[in-house]
C-alpha positions as CSV (number, residue, x, y, z in Angstrom):
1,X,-72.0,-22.0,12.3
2,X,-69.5,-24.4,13.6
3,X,-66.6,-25.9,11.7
4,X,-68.2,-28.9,10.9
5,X,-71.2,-27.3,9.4
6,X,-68.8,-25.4,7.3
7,X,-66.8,-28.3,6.0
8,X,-69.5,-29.5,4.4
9,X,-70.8,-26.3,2.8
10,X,-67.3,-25.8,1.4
11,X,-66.4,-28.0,-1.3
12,X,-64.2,-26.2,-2.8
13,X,-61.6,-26.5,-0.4
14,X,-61.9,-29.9,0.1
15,X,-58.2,-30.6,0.2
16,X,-58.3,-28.6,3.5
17,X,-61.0,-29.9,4.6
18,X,-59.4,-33.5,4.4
19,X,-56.3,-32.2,6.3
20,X,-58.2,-31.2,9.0
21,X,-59.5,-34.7,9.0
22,X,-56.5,-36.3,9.2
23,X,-55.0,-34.0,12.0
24,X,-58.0,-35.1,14.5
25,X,-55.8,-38.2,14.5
26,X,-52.6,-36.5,15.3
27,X,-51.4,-38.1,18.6
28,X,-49.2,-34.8,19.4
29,X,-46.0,-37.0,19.4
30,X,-45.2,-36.0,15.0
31,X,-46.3,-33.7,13.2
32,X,-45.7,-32.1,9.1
33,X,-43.6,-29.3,9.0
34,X,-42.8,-26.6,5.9
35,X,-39.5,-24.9,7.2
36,X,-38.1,-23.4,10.0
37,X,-36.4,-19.8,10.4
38,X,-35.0,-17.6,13.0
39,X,-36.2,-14.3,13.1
40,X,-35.7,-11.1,15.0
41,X,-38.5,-9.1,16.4
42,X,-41.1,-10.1,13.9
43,X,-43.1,-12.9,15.1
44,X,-42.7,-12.2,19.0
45,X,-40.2,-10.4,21.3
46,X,-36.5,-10.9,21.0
47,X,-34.7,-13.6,18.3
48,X,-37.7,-16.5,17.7
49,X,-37.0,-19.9,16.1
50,X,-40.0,-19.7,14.4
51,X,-41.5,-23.4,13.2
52,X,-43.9,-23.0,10.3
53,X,-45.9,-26.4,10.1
54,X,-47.8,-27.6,7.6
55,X,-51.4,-27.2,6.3
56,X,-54.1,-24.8,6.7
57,X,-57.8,-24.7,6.2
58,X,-57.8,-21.1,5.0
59,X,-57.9,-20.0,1.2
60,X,-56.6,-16.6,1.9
61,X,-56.6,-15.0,-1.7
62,X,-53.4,-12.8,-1.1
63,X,-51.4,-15.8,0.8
64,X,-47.6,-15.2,0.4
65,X,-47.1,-19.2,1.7
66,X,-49.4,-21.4,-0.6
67,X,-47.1,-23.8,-0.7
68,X,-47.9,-24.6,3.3
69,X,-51.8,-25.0,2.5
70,X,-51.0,-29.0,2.5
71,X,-50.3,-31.2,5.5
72,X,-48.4,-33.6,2.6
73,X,-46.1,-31.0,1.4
74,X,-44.7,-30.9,5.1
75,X,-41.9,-33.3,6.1
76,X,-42.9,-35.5,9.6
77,X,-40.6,-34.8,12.4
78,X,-41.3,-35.8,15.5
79,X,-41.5,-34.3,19.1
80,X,-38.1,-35.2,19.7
81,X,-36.5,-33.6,16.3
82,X,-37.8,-30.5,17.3
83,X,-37.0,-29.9,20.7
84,X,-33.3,-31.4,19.8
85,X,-33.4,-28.4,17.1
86,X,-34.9,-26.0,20.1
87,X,-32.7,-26.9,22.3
88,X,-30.1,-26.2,20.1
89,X,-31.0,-22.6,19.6
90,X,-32.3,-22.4,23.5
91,X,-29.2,-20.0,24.6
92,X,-29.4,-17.3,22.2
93,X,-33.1,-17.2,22.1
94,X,-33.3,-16.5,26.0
95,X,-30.1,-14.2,25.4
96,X,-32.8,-11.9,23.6
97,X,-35.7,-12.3,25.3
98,X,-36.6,-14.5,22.7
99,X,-38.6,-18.0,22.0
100,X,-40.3,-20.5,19.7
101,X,-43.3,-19.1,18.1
102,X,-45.0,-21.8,15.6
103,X,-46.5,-21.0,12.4
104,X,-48.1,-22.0,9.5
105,X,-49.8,-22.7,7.6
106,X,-52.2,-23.0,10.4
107,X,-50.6,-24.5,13.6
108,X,-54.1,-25.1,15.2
109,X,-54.4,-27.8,12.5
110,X,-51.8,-29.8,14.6
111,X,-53.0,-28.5,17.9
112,X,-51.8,-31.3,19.7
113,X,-48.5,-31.1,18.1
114,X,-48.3,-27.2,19.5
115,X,-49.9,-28.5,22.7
116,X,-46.9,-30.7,23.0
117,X,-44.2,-28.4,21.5
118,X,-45.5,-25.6,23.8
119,X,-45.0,-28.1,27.0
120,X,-41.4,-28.7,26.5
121,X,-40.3,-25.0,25.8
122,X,-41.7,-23.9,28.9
123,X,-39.8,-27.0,30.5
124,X,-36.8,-25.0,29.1
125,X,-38.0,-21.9,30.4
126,X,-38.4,-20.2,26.8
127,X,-40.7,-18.0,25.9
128,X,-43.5,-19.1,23.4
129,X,-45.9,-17.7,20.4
130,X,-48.6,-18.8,18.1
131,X,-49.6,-17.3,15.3
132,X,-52.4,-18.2,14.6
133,X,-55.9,-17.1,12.0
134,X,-58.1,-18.3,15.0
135,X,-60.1,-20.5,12.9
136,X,-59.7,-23.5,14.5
137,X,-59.0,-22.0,18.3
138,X,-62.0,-24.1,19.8
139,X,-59.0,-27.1,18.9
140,X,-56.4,-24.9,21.2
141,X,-56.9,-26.7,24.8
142,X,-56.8,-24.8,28.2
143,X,-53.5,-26.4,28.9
144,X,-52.0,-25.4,25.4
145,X,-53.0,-21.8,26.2
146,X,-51.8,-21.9,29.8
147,X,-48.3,-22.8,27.9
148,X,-48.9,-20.0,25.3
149,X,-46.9,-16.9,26.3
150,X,-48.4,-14.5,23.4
151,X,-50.8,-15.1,20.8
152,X,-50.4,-13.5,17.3
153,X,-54.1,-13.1,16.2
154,X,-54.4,-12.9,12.6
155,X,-57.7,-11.0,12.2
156,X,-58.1,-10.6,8.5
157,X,-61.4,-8.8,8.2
158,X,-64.5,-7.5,10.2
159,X,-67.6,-8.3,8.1
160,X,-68.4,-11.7,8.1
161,X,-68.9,-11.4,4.5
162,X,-65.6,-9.9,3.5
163,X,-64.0,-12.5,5.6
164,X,-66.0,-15.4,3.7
165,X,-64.7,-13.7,0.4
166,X,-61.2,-13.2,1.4
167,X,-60.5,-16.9,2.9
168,X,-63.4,-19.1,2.1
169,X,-64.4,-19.3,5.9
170,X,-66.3,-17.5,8.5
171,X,-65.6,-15.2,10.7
172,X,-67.3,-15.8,14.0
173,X,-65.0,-18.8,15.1
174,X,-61.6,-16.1,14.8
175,X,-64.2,-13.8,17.2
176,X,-64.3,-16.5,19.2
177,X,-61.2,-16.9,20.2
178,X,-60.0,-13.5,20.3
179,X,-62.6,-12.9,23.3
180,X,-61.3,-16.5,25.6
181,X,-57.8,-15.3,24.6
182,X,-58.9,-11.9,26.2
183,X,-61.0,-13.7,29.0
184,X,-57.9,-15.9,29.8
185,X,-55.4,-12.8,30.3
186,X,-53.4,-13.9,27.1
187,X,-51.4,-11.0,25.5
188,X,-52.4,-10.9,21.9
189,X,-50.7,-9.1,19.3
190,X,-53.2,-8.3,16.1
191,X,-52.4,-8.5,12.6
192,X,-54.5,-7.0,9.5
193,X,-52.9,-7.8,6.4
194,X,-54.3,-4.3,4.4
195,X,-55.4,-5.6,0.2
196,X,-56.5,-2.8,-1.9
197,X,-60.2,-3.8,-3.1
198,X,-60.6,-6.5,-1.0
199,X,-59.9,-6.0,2.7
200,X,-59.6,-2.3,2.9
201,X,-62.8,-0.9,3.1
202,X,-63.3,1.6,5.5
203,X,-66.8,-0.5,7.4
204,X,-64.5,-3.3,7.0
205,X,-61.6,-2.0,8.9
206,X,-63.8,0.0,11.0
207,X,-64.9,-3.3,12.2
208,X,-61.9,-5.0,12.6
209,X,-60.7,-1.8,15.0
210,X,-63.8,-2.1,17.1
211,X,-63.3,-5.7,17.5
212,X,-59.3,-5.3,18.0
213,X,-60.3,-2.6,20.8
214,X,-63.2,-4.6,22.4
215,X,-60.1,-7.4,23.8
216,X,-58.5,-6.0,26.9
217,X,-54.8,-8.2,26.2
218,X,-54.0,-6.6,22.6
219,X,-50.9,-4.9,23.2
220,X,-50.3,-3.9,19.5
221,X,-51.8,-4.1,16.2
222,X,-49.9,-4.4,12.8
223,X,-51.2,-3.6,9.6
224,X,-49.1,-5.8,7.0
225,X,-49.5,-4.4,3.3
226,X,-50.2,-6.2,0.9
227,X,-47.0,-7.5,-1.3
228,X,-46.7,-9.9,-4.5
229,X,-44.0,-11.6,-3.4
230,X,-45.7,-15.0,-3.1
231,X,-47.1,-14.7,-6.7
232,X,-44.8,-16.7,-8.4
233,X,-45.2,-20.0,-6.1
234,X,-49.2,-19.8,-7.1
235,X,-48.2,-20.0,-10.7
236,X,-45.5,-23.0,-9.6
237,X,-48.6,-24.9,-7.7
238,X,-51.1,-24.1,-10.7
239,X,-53.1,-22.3,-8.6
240,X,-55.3,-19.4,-10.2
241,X,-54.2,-16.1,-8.6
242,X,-57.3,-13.6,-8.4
243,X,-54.8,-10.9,-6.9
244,X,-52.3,-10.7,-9.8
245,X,-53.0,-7.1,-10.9
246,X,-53.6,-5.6,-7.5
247,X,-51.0,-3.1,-6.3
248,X,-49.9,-2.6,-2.7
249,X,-51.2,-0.2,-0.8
250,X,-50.3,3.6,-1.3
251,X,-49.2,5.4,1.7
252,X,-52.3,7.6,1.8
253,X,-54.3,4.5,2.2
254,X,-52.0,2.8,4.7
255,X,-52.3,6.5,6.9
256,X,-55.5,6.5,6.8
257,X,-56.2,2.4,7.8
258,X,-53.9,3.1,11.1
259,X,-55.6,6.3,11.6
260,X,-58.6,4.2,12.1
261,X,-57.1,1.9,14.4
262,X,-55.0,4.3,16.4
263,X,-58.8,6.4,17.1
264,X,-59.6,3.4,19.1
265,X,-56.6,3.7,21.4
266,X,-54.7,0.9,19.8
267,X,-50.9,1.0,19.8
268,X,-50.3,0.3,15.9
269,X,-47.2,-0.6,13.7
């Protein structure tokens, strides 16, 4: 199914669905952005100004970050306010073996924004990362990827309908794009964010390993337990919360998810 299709068979997202509109007239030159952060060896090698923009046409039910679902509750800066801001930081980041990695949200919503972004850090000679769901990777152009440096693949199931439930979205396009990252000699690290009763079903992580394994440029995987510590900025956007009574995951059940991955061969964290 392409995106398209899918916009129109999900209603219920609608407010996504309009974002994504909108961004197909983003020029690259602005941009909506939630916040900004530096980091240390969390979203990339080395110390990362990490640029979270705005929006995201994902429903994730155990999203820490709702409040970035929304291109309008980003603030515009423009190409020029960030790379004054990157420049800024450009010493220490290289200093570490460090970069930019740009987040979300969904930063394929704004692809031309990254495309942009992504130009000018290599001009700089800084390393670069996008973290990313994969949804929307048939936005990501060849010559955004050729200035991507390491892709953080966020695959957050591995049967299509376990996917659908979990985010509202299907999961083919996220295949997609993990196999022309992979065809395209992109490193990629992978990400499974482990939710008791929901993503953690052994067929379903079973298939997220064999997919994981199946792409030649994954150098690591991390499986992120689940947390509540984005619960209370549901209840602050009104948002109903079907994950409110759901624990994190014990460590039997976390040993026994990378036990799954690390049979494939997979270096896991």
């Amino acid at each position: 199914m392409s995106i398209a299709a899918d916009l129109i068979k999900s209603p219920s997202i609608s407010v996504a669905d309009e974002d994504l509109r909108h961004s197909l007239r983003n020029p690259g030159e602005a941009g909506s952005i939630h916040s900004w952060e530096i980091v240390t060896s969390v979203d990339g090698p080395g110390s990362r100004l990490t640029i979270f923009l705005a929006g995201c046409p994902l429903r994730c039910l155990y999203c820490h970050n709702p409040d970035t679902w929304q291109m309008r509750r980003g603030e515009r800066h423009t190409l020029d306010d960030v790379m004054a801001k990157v420049r800024r930081y450009a010493p220490v980041l290289k200093a570490t073996g460090g970069g930019v990695t740009l987040s979300g949200g969904e930063p394929l919503l704004q692809a031309q924004f990254v495309e942009s972004i992504f130009a000018e850090c290599k001009k700089l000679g800084l390393h670069t990362a996008l973290d990313t769901s994969g949804f929307l990777g048939g936005r990501a152009s060849n010559r955004l990827l050729n200035d991507t440096d390491l892709v953080l693949l966020d695959v957050k199931s591995g049967l299509p309908d376990v996917y659908r439930k979990a985010t509202g979205r299907p999961l083919q396009p996220t295949l997609d794009f993990g196999r022309r990252l992979a065809a395209q000699n992109k490193k990629i690290w992978a990400r499974f964010v482990l939710v008791p009763g929901l993503t953690d079903g052994e067929d379903n992580v079973e298939a997220v390993a064999e997919y994981i394994a199946s792409l030649d440029t994954v150098e690591r995987v991390e499986v992120l337990p689940f947390h509540q510590m984005g619960k209370d900025k549901w209840a602050e956007l009104d948002e109903a919360y079907a994950l409110a009574d759901t624990e994190p995951p014990s460590d039997e059940l976390l040993a026994r998810v990378r036990a799954q991955f690390s049979r494939r061969g997979l270096t896991v964290f």
